[in-house]
FIRO-498721 format. One record per residue (C-alpha): residue in one letter; x, y, z. Coordinates in steps of 0.2 Angstrom, whole numbers, padded with zeros to 4 digits, always signed. Example, Ala and Ser with C-alpha at 12.3 -4.5 7.8 and 13.67 -1.06 7.14 Angstrom:
! FIRO-498721
a+0062-0022+0039s+0068-0005+0036
This chain:
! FIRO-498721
x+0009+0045-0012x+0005+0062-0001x-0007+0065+0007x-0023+0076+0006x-0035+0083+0017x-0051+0097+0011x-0063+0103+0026x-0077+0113+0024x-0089+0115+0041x-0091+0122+0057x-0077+0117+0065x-0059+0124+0067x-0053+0121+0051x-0033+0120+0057x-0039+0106+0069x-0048+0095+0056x-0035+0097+0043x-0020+0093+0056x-0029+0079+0063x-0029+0069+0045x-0015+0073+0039x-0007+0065+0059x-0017+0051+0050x-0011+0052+0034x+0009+0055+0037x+0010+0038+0031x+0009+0043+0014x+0023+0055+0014x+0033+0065+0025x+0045+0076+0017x+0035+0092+0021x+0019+0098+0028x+0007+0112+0022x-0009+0122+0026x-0020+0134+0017x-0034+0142+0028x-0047+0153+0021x-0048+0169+0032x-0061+0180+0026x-0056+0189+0012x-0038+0182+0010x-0027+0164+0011x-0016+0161+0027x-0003+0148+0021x+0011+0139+0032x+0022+0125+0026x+0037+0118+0033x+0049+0106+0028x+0052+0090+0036x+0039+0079+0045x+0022+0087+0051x+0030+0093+0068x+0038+0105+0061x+0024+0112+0054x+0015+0112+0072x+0028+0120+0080x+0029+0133+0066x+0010+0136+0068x+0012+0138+0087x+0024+0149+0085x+0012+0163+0078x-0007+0167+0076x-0016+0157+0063x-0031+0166+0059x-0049+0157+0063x-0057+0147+0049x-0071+0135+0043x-0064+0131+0026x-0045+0123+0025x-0034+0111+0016x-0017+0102+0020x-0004+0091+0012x+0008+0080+0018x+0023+0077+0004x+0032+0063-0005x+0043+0072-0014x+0044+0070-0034x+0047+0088-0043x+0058+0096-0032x+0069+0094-0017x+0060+0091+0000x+0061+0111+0006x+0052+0124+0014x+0049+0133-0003x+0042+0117-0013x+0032+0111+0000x+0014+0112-0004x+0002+0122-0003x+0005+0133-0017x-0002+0148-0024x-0009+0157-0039x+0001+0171-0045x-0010+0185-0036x-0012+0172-0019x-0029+0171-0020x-0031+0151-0026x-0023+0140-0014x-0018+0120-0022x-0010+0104-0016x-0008+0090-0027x-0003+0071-0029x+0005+0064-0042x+0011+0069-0058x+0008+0083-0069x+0017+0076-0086x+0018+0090-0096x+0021+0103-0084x+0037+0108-0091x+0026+0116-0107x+0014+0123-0095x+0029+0131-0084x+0037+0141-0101x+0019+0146-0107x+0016+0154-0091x+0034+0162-0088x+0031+0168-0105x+0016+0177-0103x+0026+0186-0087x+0021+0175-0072x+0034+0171-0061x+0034+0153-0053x+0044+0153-0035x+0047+0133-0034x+0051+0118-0041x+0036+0110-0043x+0025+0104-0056x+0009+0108-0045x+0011+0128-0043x+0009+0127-0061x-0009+0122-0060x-0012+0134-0045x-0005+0149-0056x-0018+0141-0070x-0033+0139-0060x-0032+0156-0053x-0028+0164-0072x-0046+0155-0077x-0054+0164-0062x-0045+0178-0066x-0055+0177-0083x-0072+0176-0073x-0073+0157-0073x-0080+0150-0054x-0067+0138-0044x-0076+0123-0050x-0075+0128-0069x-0058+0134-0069x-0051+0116-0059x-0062+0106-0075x-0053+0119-0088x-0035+0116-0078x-0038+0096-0079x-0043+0095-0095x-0025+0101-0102x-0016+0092-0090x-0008+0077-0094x-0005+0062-0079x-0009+0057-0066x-0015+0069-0051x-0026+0073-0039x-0028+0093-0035x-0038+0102-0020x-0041+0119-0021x-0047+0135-0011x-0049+0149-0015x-0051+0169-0005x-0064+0173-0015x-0076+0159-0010x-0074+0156+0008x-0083+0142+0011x-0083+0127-0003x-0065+0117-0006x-0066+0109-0027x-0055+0094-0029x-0051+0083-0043x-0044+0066-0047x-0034+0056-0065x-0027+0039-0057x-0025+0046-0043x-0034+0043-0026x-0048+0054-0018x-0060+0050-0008x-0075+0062+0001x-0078+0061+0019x-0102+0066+0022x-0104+0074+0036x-0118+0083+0044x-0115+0105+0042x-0099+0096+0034x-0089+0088+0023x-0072+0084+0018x-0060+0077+0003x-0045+0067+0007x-0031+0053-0001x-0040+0042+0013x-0054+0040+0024x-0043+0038+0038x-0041+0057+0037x-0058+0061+0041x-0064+0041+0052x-0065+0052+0068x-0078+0065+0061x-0088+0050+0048x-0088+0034+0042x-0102+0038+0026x-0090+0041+0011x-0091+0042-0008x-0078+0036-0018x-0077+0045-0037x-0075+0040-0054x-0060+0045-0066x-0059+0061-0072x-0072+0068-0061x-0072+0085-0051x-0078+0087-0035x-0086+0103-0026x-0088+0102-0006x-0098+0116+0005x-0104+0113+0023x-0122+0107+0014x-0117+0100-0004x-0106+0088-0013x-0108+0090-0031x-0100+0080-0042x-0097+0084-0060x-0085+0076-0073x-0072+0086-0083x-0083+0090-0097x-0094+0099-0083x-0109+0085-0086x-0118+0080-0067x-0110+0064-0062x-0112+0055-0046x-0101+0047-0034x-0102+0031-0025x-0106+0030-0008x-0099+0016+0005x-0098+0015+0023x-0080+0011+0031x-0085-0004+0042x-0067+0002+0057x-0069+0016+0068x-0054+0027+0074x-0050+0015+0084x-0042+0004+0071x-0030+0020+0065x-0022+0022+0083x-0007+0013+0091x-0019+0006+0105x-0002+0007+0116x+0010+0001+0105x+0027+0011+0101x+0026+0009+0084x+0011+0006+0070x+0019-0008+0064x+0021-0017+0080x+0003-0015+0083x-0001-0022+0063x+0009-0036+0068x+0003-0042+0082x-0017-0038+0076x-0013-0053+0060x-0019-0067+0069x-0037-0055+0067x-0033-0050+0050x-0031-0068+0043x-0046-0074+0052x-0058-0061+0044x-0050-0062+0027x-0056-0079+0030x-0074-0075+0036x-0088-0082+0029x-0080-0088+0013x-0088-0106+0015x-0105-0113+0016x-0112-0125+0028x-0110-0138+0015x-0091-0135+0013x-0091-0128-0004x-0080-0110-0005x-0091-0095-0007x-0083-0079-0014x-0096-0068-0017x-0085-0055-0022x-0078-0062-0039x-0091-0057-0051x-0085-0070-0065x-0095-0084-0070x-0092-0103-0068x-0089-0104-0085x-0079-0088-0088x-0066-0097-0075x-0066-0114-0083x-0060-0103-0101x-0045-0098-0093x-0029-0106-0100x-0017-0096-0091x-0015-0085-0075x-0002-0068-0074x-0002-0062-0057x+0005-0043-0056x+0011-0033-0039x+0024-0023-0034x+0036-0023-0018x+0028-0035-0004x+0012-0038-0014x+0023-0048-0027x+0031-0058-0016x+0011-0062-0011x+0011-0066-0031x+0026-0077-0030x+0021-0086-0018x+0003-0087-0025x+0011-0098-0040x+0015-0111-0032x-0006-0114-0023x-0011-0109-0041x-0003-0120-0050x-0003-0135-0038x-0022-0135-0036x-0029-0129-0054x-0014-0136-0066x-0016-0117-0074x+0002-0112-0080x+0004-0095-0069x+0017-0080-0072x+0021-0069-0060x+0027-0052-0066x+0035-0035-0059x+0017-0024-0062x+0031-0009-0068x+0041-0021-0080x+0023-0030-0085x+0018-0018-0101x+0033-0013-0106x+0036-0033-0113x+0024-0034-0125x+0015-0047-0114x+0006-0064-0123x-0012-0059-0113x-0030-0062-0121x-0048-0065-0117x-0044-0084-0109x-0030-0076-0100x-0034-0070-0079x-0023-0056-0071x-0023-0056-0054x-0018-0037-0046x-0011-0038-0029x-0012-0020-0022x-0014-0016-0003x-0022+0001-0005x-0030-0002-0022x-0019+0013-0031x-0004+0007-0035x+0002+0015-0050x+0012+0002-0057x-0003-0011-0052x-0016+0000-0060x-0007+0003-0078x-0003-0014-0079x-0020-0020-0077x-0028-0007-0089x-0016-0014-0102x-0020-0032-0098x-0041-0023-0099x-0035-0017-0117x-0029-0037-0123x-0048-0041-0116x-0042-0052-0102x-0051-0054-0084x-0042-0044-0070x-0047-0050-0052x-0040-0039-0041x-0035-0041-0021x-0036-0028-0012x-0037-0020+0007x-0046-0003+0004x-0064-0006-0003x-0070+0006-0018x-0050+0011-0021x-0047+0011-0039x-0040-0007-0045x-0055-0014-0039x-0066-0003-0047x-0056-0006-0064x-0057-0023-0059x-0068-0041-0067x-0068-0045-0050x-0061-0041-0033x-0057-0050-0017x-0053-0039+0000x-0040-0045+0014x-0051-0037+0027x-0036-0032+0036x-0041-0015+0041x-0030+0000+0040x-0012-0003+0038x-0001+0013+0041x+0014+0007+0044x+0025+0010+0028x+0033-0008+0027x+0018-0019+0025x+0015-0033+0037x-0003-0041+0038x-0006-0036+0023x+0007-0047+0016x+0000-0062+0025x-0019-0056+0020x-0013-0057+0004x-0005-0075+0004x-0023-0080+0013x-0031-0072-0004x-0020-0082-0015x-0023-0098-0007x-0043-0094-0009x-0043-0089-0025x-0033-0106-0031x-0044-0115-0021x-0061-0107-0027x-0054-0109-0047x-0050-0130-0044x-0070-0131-0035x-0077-0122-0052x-0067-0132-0063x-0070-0146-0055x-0051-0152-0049x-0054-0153-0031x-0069-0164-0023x-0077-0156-0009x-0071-0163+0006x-0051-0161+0000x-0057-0142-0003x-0064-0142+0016x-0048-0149+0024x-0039-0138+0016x-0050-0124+0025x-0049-0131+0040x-0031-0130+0038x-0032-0111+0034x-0043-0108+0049x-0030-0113+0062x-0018-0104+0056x-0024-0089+0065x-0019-0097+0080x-0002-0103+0074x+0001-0084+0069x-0001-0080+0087x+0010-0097+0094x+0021-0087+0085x+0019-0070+0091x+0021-0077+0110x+0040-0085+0107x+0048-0071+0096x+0055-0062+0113x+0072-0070+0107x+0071-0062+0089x+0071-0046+0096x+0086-0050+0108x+0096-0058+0093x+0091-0039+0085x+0099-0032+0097x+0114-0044+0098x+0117-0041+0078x+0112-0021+0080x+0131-0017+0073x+0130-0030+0059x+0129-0020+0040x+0124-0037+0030x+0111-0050+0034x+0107-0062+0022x+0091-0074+0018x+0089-0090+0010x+0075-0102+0005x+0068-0114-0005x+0051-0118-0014x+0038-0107-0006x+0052-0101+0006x+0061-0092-0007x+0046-0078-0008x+0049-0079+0014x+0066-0075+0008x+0064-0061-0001x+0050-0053+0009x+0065-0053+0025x+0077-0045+0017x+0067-0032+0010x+0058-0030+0027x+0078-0026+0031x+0080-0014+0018x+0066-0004+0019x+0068-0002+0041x+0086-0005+0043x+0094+0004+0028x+0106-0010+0027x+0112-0024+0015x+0101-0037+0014x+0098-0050+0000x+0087-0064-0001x+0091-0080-0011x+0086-0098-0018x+0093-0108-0010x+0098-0120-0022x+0107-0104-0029x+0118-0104-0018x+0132-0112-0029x+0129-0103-0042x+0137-0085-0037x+0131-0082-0019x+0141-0091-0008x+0153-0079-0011x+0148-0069-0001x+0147-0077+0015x+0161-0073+0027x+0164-0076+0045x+0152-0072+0055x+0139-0067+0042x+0119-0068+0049x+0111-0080+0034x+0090-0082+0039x+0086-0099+0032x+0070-0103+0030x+0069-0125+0031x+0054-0134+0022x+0043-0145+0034x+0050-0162+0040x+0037-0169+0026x+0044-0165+0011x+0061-0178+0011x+0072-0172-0003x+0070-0152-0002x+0070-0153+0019x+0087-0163+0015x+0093-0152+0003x+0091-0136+0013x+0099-0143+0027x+0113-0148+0016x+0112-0130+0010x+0115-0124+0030x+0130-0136+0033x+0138-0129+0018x+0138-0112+0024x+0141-0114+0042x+0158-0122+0034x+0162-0106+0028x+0160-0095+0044x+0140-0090+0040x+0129-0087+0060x+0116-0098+0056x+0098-0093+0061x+0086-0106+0054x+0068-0107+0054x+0061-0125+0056x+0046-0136+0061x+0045-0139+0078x+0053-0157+0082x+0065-0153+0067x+0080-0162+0076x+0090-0163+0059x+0094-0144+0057x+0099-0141+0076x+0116-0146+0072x+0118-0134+0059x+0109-0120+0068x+0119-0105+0078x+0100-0099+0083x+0083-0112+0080x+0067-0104+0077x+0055-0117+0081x+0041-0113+0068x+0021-0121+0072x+0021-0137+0061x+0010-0131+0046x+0007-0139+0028x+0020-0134+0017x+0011-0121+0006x+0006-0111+0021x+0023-0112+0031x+0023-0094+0025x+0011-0087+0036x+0021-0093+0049x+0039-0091+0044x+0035-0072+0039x+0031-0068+0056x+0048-0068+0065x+0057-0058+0051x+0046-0044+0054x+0047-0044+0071x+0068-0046+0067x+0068-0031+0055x+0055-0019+0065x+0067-0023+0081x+0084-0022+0070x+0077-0005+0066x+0073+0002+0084x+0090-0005+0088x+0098+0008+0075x+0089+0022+0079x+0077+0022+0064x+0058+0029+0063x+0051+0012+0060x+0035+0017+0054x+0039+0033+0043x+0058+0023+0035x+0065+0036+0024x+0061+0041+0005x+0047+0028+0006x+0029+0032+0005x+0016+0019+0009x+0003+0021-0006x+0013+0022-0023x+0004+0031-0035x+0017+0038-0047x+0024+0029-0061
């Protein structure tokens, strides 16, 4: 979840370290740190609270020139969010400087060894106790690089450290266990970071490591070793955005800009993934025809908004392969003793490729010998390394908290996946698979219909900016629609929200509706008779009872109007895309619910945007 930044060069260090972490706030912002190397001693600051702080507190006095630096922007996890567990932290003679991410498991063993041999920790934290061990191995004549492999090799967990050191000015070590870190090649320099977004402005050539490997950067070398001390090498990728892609190009808020860039997102997702015949063309899953045409059973595993992607992926899945498919909580997945085996697919939905939850699950489902296809936004991250095969969204850098295009890249991977199994085993004949494309391809354009009429979302925000329950309901693939709205409410607004089935409703939640109560409902197309009836059924029955009715329907739907305090008139789409339609106006609801009530709507509090602790 923190962020990282190393810099070793010729440049400011300050500057460079400061600059990724702006870029890199994202991950966590519950205090900021630096650690400069300054001749023959460390200059530390830290502050808590978000990264101004920490500028101002560095304006306030003299930070000493250097070339060698590293910083940390926090999600908290051992430790309240304070000044004196912020990270970095120091050795117990303040001459090895570490910040960390993740989880040291057994640091609580570690902590009494080292109290009782004398040493004296000063916070909270788990990662001071492997600052305190890295220097004790130093202390014992062991370089930086040897006494970081000697640290990782009793700790238990999942981290990534960097560390500097007074007594080598000019190399930064770092090393990663399911954690990310990715190194930034320069020319005279180099860098270490959680993302490459920390370092984009300076390079775009990048190696991404291994597990369990340890990385040494100086202003000329990378060196990768793994935590044995044996030569290992990295992998090295080119990040195809520029630094353009990470700014707010105008916009107030991330999120706003990631919204309205999702007409792009899905249309590049969708590049190039048929031929001139109309056959679907995935070069990326590396699984053989007849490995697909085994599979008798398909689990998909995500957290948060990638599993209400998975849920909504079910329903393509098994409509267009007639493959049974589960779709499962990634935290809950291992913990149930899951039915998974060599003719069983898992499919991990991750935006940045390191979810924890994501990655354990699909290591178990790796240990029961089933194939793991993994969608991803971040090429090289880890659960598409881990992965059978990988498929990337191609949104570009999200850095908004509260996902957005990546949820609708997400839905687009789904849909292609299902499509690509029912051409391999044979279940759809070419041209139904290339009217089905052809369908996807305009809905770019039907994203951006979209984008142009939400002006009265916003104002309805603002109308309901006093309200402390909203509530969502939906049925078929506008139950997931449901549940992504009122989490998109939670996680901005820090309100009540719940989304439900609609067909539910009966069964307990109708209790709650009260007079004037927002209820989102979320209308199938016109086409499908019976649900369309029922859900408009579903909306008298709660306007009875005093509910504000905002419904989402197909343009030319004159059935709900009646029933409908607010009509948003949704592009008419086939059913199992309605989704990437319908999706659109609750973001733009809860990203305006959230300006309304005074809320960061890209930083939202005690959230993170990469999850990668258990």
């Amino acid at each position: 979840m923190c962020g990282i930044v190393g810099y070793v060069g010729a440049k400011p260090a300050l500057e460079v370290v400061l600059e990724g972490l702006r870029r890199l706030e994202y991950r966590g912002y519950d205090s900021a740190g630096v650690a400069l190397v300054a001749g023959d001693a460390l200059f530390t600051e830290k502050r808590a609270g978000k990264l101004a702080k920490l500028d101002k507190a560095l304006s306030a006095g003299t930070p000493p020139a250097a070339t060698t630096g590293i910083g940390h922007t926090r999600w908290a996890t051992h430790g309240a969010p304070n000044d004196r567990n912020a990270h970095p932290h120091l050795g117990a003679g303040g001459r090895v400087a570490v910040v960390h991410n993740g989880i040291i498991e057994n640091f609580s063993a570690l902590r009494a060894e080292l109290e009782s041999a004398g040493q004296e920790l000063r916070s909270e934290t788990d990662t001071e106790v492997a600052a305190h061990l890295i220097e004790a191995e130093i202390d014992k004549g062991a370089d930086l690089t040897t006494a970081m492999r000697q640290v990782c090799r009793r700790l238990d967990g999942a981290f990534t450290l960097v560390a500097t050191t007074c007594d080598d000015h000019d190399q930064v070590v770092a090393a990663r266990r399911n954690s990310p870190l990715v190194v930034g090649l320069g020319e005279g320099e180099n860098f270490v970071a959680s993302d490459v977004a920390a370092f984009i402005e300076h390079t775009r050539e990048a190696m991404e490591l291994a597990q369990d490997q340890v990385v040494t950067i100086t202003g000329e070398q990378v060196l990768v070793t793994d935590f044995a001390g044996n030569p290992s090498e990295g992998k090295r990728f080119h990040v195809d955005w520029d630094i353009a892609a990470a700014e707010k190009s105008g916009y107030d808020y991330f999120m706003l800009k990631e919204i309205a860039e999702q007409p792009q997102a899905i249309a590049d997702t969708l590049l190039g993934r048929f031929t001139d015949d109309g056959r679907l063309h995935l070069d990326e899953i590396r699984l053989s025809d007849e490995e697909l045409r085994g599979i008798d059973k398909i689990i998909v595993i995500a957290c948060g908004t990638a599993f209400h992607a998975g849920l909504l992926a079910k329903y393509v899945i098994e409509h267009w392969t007639r493959i049974p498919c589960e779709v499962e909580l990634a935290s809950e997945f291992r913990y149930r003793d899951p039915i998974v085996d060599r003719d069983t697919m898992v499919i991990a939905i991750s935006q940045s490729g390191e979810t924890m939850d994501t990655l354990m699950a699909l290591r178990h489902a790796r240990e029961q010998r089933a194939k793991v296809l993994a969608i991803s936004n971040t090429n090289g991250s880890t659960i598409p390394r881990e992965s059978d095969a990988v498929l990337y969204t191609r949104a570009g850098p999200e850095i908004a908290v509260a996902s957005t295009k990546a949820f609708l890249t997400q839905i687009v991977a789904c849909h292609l996946i299902a499509l690509y199994l029912a051409q391999v085993r044979g279940l759809k004949y070419g041209d139904e698979i290339t009217a089905i494309l052809r369908q996807l391809e305009r809905i770019p354009s039907a994203v951006a219909e979209v984008l142009g009429t939400v002006e009265p979302v916003r104002q309805l925000a603002r109308e309901l900016g006093d309200v402390e329950t909203v509530l969502f309901l939906g049925r078929h693939v506008g139950y997931p629609v449901a549940l992504e709205g009122a989490l998109k409410l939670k996680e901005l607004a820090y309100m009540h929200a719940e989304g439900f089935a609609a067909g539910e409703l009966k069964h307990g939640p109708i209790a709650l509706i009260e007079e004037g109560v927002p209820v989102f409902v979320i209308v199938p197309p016109k086409g499908r008779g019976v649900l369309h009836d029922k859900m408009v059924s579903n909306i008298a029955e709660i306007r009875a009872r005093g509910a504000r009715t905002i419904v989402l329907a197909e343009q030319g739907d004159e059935a709900v109007a009646p029933y409908a305090d607010e009509l948003i008139a949704l592009p008419a789409v086939p059913t199992l895309l309605q989704p990437l339609v319908a999706t659109v106006p609750l973001q733009v609801f809860s990203c305006e619910m959230a300006t309304v009530r005074g809320h960061d709507v890209d930083q939202p509090r005690n959230l993170a945007k990469s999850v990668t602790v258990e």
